[in-house]
Every structure is written in structure tokens, then in C-alpha cells.
N, C-alpha and C positions, 0 to 999 in steps of 0.2 A: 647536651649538645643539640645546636637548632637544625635538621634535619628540611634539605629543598624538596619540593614539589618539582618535578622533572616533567617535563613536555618532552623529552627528546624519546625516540620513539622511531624504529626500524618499521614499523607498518607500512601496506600502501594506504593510501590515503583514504579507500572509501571503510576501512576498519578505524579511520580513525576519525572521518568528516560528518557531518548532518547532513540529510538529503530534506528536503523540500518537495513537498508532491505538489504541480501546477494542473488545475481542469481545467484548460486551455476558454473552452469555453464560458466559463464563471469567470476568470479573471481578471481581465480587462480589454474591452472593446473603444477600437479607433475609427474603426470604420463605420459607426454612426447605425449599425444592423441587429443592437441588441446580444450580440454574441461575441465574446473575446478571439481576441484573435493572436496573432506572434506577434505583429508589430507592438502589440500591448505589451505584449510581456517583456520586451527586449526595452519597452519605456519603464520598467520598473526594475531592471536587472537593479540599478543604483541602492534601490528600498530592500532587496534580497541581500544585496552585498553588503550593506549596514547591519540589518538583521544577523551576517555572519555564518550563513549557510554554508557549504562550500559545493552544491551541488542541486538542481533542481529536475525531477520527474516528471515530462512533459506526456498526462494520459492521451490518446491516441490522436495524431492530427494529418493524418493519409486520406486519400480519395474515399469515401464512402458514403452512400446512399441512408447513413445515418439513424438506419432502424435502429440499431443500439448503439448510439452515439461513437459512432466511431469503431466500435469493436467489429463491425462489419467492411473490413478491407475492399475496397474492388481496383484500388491501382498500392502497389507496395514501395513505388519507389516516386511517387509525388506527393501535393499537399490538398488537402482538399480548397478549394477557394474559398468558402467559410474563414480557413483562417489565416489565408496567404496564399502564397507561391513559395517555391524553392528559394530566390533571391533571398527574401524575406525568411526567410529559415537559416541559412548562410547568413546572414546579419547579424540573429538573433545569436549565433554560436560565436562571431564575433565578438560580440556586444558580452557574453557572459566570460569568454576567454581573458580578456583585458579586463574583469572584474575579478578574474581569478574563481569563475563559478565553472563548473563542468557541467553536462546537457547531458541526460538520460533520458530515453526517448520510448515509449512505449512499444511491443511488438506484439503482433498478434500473428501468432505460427498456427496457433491449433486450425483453424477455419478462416474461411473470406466469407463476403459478401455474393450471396445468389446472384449478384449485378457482376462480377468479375467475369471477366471473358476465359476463363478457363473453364468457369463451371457451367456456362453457357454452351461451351463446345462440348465438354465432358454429357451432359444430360442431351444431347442432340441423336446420340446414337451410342449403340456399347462397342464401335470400331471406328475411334479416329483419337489422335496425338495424344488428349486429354480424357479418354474414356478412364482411363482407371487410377485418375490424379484424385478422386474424391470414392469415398467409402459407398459403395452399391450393394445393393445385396436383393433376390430373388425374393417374393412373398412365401410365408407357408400355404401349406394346399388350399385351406381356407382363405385364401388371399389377405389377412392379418400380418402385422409385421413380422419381420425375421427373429426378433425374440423381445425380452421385455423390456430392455432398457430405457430408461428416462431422460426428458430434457430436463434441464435445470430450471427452466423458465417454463416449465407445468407440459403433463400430457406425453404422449412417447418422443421418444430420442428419433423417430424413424416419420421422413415423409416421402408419400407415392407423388411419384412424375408419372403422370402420363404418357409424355414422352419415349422415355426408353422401359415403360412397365417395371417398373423395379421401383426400390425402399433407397432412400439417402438417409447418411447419418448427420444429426446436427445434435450437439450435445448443447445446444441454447437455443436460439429461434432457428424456426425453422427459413429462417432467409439467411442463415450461418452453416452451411455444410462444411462438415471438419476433410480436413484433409487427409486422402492415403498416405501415411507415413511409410506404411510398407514399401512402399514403391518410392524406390533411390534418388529415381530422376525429380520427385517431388523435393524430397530433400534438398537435393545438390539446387534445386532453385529456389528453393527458403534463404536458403545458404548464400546464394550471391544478392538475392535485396535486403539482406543485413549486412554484407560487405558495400552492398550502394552507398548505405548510410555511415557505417565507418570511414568512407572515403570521405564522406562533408562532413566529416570528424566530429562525430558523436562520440562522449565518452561513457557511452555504455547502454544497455538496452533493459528495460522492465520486462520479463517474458510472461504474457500473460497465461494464466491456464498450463503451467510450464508442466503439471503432470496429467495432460491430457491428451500427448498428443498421439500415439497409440492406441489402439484397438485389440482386442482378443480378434484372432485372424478366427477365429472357428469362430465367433457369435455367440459365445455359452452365453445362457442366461443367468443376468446378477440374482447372486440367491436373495433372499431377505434377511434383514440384520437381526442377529441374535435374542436381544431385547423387546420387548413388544413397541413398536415405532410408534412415531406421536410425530406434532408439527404440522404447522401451515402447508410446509410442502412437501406430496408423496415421494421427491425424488431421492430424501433420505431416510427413506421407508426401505431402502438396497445397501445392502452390501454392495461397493461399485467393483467390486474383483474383478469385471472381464473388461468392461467397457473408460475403467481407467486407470490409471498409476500403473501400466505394465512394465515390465523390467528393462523393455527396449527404449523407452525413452531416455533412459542413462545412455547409450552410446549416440543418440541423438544428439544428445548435448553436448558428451566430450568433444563431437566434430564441434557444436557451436565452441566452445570452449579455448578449441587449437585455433580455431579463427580470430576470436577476438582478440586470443592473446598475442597473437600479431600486430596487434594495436600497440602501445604504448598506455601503461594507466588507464583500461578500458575494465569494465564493471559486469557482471549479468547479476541481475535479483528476479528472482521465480517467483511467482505467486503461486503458493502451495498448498492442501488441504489441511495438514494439521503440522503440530509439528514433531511427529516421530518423520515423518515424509522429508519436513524441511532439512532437518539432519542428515539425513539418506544423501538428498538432493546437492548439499552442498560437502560431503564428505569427500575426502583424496585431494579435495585441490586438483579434480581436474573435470567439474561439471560446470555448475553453478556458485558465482565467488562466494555470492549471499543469496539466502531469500527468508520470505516472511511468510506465516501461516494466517488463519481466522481466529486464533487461539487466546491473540491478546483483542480480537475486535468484535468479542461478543460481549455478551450480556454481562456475564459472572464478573466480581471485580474485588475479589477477598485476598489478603495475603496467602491463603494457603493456596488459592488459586495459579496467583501470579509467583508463587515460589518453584511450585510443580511445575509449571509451563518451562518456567528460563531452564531449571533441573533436569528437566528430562530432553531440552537439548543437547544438553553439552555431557550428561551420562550416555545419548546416544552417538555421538560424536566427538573426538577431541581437535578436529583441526575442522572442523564445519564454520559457518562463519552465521550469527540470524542478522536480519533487519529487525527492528522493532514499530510498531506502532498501534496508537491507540486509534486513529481516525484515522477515514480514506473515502474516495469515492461511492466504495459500495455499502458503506455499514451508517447507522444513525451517528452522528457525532459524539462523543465519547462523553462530554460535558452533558449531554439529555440523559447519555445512556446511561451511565453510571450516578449519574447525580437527579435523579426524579424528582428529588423535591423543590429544584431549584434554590436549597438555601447553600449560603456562602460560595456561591459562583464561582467567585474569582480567587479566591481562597483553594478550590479546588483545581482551578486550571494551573495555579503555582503549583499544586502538590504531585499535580500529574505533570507535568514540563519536568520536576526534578527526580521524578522515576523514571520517566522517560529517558532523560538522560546519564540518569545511573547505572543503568544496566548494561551487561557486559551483549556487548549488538552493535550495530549501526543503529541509532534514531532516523525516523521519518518522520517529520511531521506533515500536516496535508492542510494546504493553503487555508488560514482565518480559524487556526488553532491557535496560532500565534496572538490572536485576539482575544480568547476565550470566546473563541463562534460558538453558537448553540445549532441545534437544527432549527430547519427553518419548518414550520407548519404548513402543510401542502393541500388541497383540497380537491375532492376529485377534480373537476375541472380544470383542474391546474397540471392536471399532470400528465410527462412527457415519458418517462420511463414504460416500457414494457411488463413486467415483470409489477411495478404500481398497476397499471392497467387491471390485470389479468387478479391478481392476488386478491386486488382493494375487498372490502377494508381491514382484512385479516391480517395485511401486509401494503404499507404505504406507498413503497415504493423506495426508490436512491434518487429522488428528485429532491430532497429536504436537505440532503450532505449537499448537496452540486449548484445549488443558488449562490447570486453572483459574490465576489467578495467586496468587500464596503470601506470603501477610500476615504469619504468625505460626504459626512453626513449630514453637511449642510447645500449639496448638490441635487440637486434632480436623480435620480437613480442610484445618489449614496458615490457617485462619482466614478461609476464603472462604465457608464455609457451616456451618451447622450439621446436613446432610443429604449423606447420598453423594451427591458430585457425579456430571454427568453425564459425565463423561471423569474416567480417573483420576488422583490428585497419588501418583508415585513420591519415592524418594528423594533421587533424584538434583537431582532440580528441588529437593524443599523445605529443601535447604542453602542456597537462593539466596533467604530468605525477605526483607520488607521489616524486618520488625523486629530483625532482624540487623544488617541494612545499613546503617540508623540509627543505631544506635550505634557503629558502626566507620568513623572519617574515612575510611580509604584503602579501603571498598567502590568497587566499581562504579556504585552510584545518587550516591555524593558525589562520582564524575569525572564521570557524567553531569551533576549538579546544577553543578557548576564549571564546564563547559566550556559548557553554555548559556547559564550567566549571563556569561561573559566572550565569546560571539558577540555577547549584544545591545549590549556596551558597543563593539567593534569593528568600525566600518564597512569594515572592510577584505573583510572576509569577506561582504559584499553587493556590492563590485565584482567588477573583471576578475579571470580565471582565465588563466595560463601556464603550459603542463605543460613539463618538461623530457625529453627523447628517453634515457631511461635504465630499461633493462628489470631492472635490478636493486636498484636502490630507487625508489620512488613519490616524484619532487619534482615539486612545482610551487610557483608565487608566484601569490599573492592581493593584489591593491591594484591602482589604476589605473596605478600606478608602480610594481608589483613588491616592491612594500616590506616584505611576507613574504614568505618561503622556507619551503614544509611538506616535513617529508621524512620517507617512513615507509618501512620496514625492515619488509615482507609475509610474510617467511621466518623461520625458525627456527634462522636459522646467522648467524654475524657479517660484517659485512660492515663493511669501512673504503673512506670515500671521500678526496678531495684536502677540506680545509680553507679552500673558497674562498667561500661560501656567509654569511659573520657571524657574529656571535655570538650563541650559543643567548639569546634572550628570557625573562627569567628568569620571570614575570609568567605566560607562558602554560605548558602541564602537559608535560612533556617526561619520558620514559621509558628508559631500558637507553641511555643516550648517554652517552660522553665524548671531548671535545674537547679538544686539545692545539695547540699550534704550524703541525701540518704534515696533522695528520688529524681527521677525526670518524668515530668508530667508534660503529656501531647494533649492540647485540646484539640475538637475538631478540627480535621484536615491541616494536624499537624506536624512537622518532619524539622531531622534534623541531620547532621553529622559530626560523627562523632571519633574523637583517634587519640590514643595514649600515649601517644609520641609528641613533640614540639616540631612544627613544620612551618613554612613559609614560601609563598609563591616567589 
């Protein structure tokens, strides 16, 4: 008996949709200034809605002074002129509604911008409205900071104002002082410029730094991590015990929590340290719907690696919910990082699009993955990032993920602007152009486009996850019963297993495989799926 593929499926939708990450900035620019803007992005809602996403993560586009692009707040409930106005944001949610795409829109709770008029008034004196909306603390007697904690972005977490004589906390630049969570009245007005934006009906919000936004009220200091520490940067040279992930920021977010779910179909994804956190974060069904760790956006990239990661989410949680992703704003692109030697490219970006979208999570993909984008080669003087600055050359920087994306590669700028952008487009990227990739079935963007549209027909891939204990190819089975078999081939050499697995699925996209009698043989970066049953979409 021939057995249906079932799409029918009781989830809300973002357990069951693609989300798309936009860097507002790289995007696409209308305005003639080198920098993308909304109006942009609201001209390519059409290209997104083809593509099949059903949702796009718009990184930060509020009022800000722009030292770290945007993650420096100083107005929370406007747009910065860079990349519009309000009108124009209201368009652009238009413009994605009538495509059937939902808007997720970046949030930056943990800190603002030294330029915000709060923390302007807060640093004026230690007695007026806003003295104790940001984390102050007294010098030790030696007048050294209050204890050791680290910026992420190099050097102590703590800088002196002359002003009111006292240590501010910034767990990033120091033009980012984090906010007093302790203090209610800070809350309760985080609380209403994410109900601003609910009202011009955002369906849902990215919270950045979602476990940071507490303090050790005593100041202990982070001890140092158990192993002898190594790395570019001393900030993970600590144990972060006091200065992050405190246990009060769960009831911080339950309030976020009750609030959004007053919306209709509204979303929160955490960006989290790893993922025993991530599980924590989104367990009960009443924090966080989903979120995503750095766990799948480093370096490592072995089956045993990616088996452990998804396993030990869902061993520490059964109703938690993760995002997945291999790229994003802040990490090298997944295609450089995982693939050094640049052979079989594109070979690879199919292999990674179908584990991507195999896994039991939401997928993310982040804008000109869709392409098989490379990073872009950055040079010092090229570069805008912070943390580039400060690191070079031990650490490049997130200027190399964030250059523009590439339309039309027989345009002036690759067709993203009509002005020197503000990061550069090389060559190597604008071979990966979209108006290439359109016209060529067997692109990149046409496996992405194929493999999203056949996740949303198959409910398989919204139940159970089974990994298999095999360090040399990546299996697992997706269905409540097993009923796929995904097998991916991580390496660049061939590899032959035993032929006990079914017959490869013709329906779904299979790669460098052939099966015989007694074996199936993956050549490089190759995958396939596999089920013992007869089915039909």
C-alpha cells in the first residue's frame, strides 16, 4: 500500500516556516547613498516570496549613532533615516502581508546607545528620574574597577564617567551601557517600545543578547574557566557566572512572553550562548517560542559534532523549540568556514541547504546563502566593524558576512545601489549574482527554492528527530515512525556504507549517490534520502 506525505500539521507557523535574515544595510539601496534601506527591501518582498520563505528578520533599523551598526539604540520606537521613516516601515509590512511573508524585527533590550537621552540624564548626577535605569557601581579603593568582568568587544566590561565618579557597565562597547534590569520601571518601559512595535504589527521580535540582560546585583567576580583558556579573545578566558545568564532573566521574559502573546501569530527567537541555555530559554512554553545558539555557527562541522548539538537540545528539553543556522551576520559565512578549500562549492551549498532544512528546528537562512555567498575578503582599510578594528589581524572582523548582496552582475555595484557601497562587492561574491541564478535550474537559489517548497508539503520534517551513532556519515530519521532516513556524506572522499537503509526517494533532491544491491556509495558532499515504506507527495 502507497502511503501520502501529509503537509497537514496543527503547528503554529513559525515551527513550521523558513525565516530569512535581512542586513537592512547590504540589501538593497534606493536611495542612491550606498546603504540599503526599507524602501529596498519592500522592492524585493516579490524575489523573497518566490524564494518561498515565509518570513524575513529585519537586523537592527532604530535611531542610532551607529558605532555598532545599529546595536546601539538611542531612539526605540523610530527608524533611523539611513533607512527610512516610520511610513516606510508601515509599507514595507504592508508590502510583506499581501505576500503572505511576516516581519521580524530586531530588539536590542540588553543596552542603548551612550547617545540615548536616558543615559545622558542617568550619568548627569546619582539623583534624578534616570540615575539608576543603567548599572553604576563605586571604584575599589585603588580606584580600579568594581570587579573583573569583561567586554566582549576586548578590555573591562566597566568605564569611568567623570561625571557622577563612578564605573558603568557595558558588556560590548563602551558607547553600549547595559541596562538596570533590576529596576521594574526599566523593565515596564522596554516592555511598552516592544508593544509600539506590535501595534504597526510586527510578527515577532529577534532578542538580541536574550541572556544578558541581568547582572549579579553583589558584582562577584567571574572566576576563570576550569580548563586552561586559549583564544583570540580574553573575554572567554571567564567563567561568565555573575555577569551573565542569571536566573532572573526567565521571569523577564515570561512578562515579554504574556505580552506578545497577546498578539495574534507573534514569535520571540533569543540569541543565546550555547545550546544547553537555548533549551532552558525556550522550555514551558512560556519564555521564548524559539531561539538559536553559536553552536551550529562555528568552526567545527563533523557528524559527530552536528549530531551532539541537535541531541543535546532536545535531551534537555521536550517542548523547547531551536532556530537553526549555519550563517548570519556575526560569524564567517558557512561556505568559507566549513569549506577552506573552496573545492566543490556548490555542491556543498546543496549539501548544507538539505541539512539545514532537515533538521528538526526552524531554518534560517541569512540573506546571499541562497546564492552559495562566500565571504567577502576585507582589508584593513576596508573596515567598518569594531571588534575588526580592535582584533585585526588575529580576528577580521563581521565586515566580510555583511557586504552587499548581488542582484545583477552586469550592473555597476552588482545592482544593489547606484553609489559606492558602504563595504565592498569583490569578484568573487558577484559570480554568485541573483540574476544568474534565475536563469539556471541547477543554481543554488533553485535547490534552496525546491527544498523549502517540498519541507512545507512534508510533515515529516516537523516531527521526531533519530540520530544514528556514526562518526562518518551524518544519518538520522525524521517522522514519528522513522519513515525517513537523511544521510549526508560531510567530507570530501567517498565513502561506501552497507545498503540497509531503503530506497533513495526519488521526489526528494539527492546528490553524488549510487545504490546498488549490497551498497550505497556518497561521494563527496553527497546525501540522500532514504524510507522503507512507498510514499507519494
Amino acid at each position: 500500500m502507497t502511503k501520502k506525505f501529509s503537509s497537514e500539521t496543527n503547528l503554529p507557523w513559525w515551527k513550521k516556516g523558513v525565516i530569512y535574515q535581512i542586513y537592512p544595510r547590504s540589501f538593497n539601496d534606493t536611495s542612491g547613498n550606498g546603504i540599503g534601506d526599507l524602501k529596498g527591501i519592500s522592492k524585493k518582498i516579490s524575489y523573497l516570496s518566490s524564494l518561498g520563505v515565509d518570513a524575513i528578520w529585519l537586523s537592527p533599523i532604530f535611531t542610532s549613532p551607529m558605532k555598532d551598526m545599529g546595536y546601539d539604540v538611542s531612539n526605540y520606537t523610530d527608524i533611523d533615516p539611513l533607512f527610512g521613516n516610520i511610513h516606510d516601515f508601515e509599507k514595507l509590512i504592508e508590502k510583506a502581508k499581501e505576500n503572505k511573508i511576516k516581519v521580524i524585527i530586531d530588539q536590542v533590550l540588553s543596552h542603548s546607545s551612550d547617545a540615548h537621552p536616558f543615559f545622558k540624564l542617568s550619568k548627569s548626577n546619582k539623583n534624578n528620574s534616570k540615575s539608576d535605569w543603567y548599572v553604576w557601581a563605586d571604584p575599589k579603593p585603588d580606584g580600579s574597577p568594581p570587579n573583573n568582568w569583561l567586554s566582549v568587544f576586548g578590555g573591562s566590561a566597566w568605564e569611568w564617567d567623570t561625571g557622577r565618579e563612578q564605573y558603568y557597565l557595558h558588556n560590548f562597547l563602551k558607547s553600549q551601557p547595559d541596562f538596570n534590569f533590576h529596576n521594574l520601571e526599566v523593565q515596564k518601559w522596554l516592555l511598552s517600545t516592544v508593544k509600539f512595535w506590535l501595534e504597526k504589527g510586527v510578527d515577532g521580535f529577534r532578542l538580541d543578547t536574550a541572556n544578558y540582560y541581568f547582572h549579579d546585583k553583589k558584582l562577584r567576580n567571574n572566576p576563570a574557566i576550569k580548563s586552561r583558556a586559549s583564544g583570540k579573545n580574553p573575554y572567554y578566558y571567564q567563567n561568565l557566572k555573575y555577569s551573565i545568564n542569571q536566573k532572573d532573566n526567565f521571569a523577564f521574559l515570561k512578562k515579554l512572553r504574556k505580552l506578545t502573546d497577546q498578539y495574534k501569530e507573534t514569535t520571540m527567537i533569543g540569541e543565546i550562548s550555547n545550546v544547553e541555555l537555548q533549551a532552558k530559554y525556550t522550555a514551558n512554553n512560556d519564555k521564548l517560542h524559539m531561539a538559536y545558539s553559536f553552536d551550529l555557527l562555528r568552526d567545527e562541522f563533523s557528524p559527530k559534532h552536528i549530531r551532539n548539538t541537535v541531541s543535546k537540545f532536545f535531551k534537555e528539553t521536550k517542548d523547547g523549540w531551536p532556530t537553526w543556522s549555519f550563517s548570519n551576520h556575526d560569524v564567517v559565512r558557512h561556505l568559507s568556514r566549513w569549506n577552506k578549500t573552496k573545492k566543490d562549492r556548490q555542491k556543498f551549498a546543496k549539501l548544507t541547504c538539505a541539512l539545514l532544512m532537515s533538521l528538526k528546528g526552524t531554518p534560517c537562512i541569512y540573506q546571499g546563502e541562497e546564492l552559495g555567498q562566500t565571504q567577502t575578503k576585507i582589508e584593513f582599510d576596508e573596515i567598518k566593524d569594531p571588534p575588526g578594528k580592535k582584533f585585526w589581524p588575529m580576528d577580521f572582523g563581521r565586515d566580510g558576512c555583511r557586504t552587499p548582496m548581488i542582484w545583477d552582475e552586469s550592473k555597476k555595484f552588482a545592482g544593489f545601489s547606484s553609489a559606492k557601497p558602504w563595504l565592498p562587492i569583490k569578484k568573487e561574491q558577484i559570480i554568485n549574482s541573483v540574476k544568474k541564478q534565475l536563469k539556471n535550474r541547477d543554481s543554488t537559489y533553485h535547490f534552496y527554492k525546491t527544498f523549502i517548497s517540498l519541507r512545507k508539503k512534508i510533515s515529516f520534517f516537523t516531527e521526531e528527530i533519530y540520530f544514528e551513532n556514526n562518526n562518518k556519515v551524518l544519518i538520522f530519521y525524521r517522522g514519528n515512525e522513522k519513515e525517513i532516513c537523511c544521510m549526508f556524506n560531510l567530507s570530501q572522499r567517498e565513502i561506501a556504507i552497507d545498503n540497509t537503509y531503503g530506497k533513495i526517494i526519488p521526489f526528494l533532491p539527492s546528490q553524488q549517490v549510487r545504490q546498488d544491491s549490497k551498497k550505497l556509495n556518497l561521494s563527496s558532499y553527497g546525501f540522500c534520502f532514504l524510507t522503507k515504506t512507498d510514499f507519494k507527495i
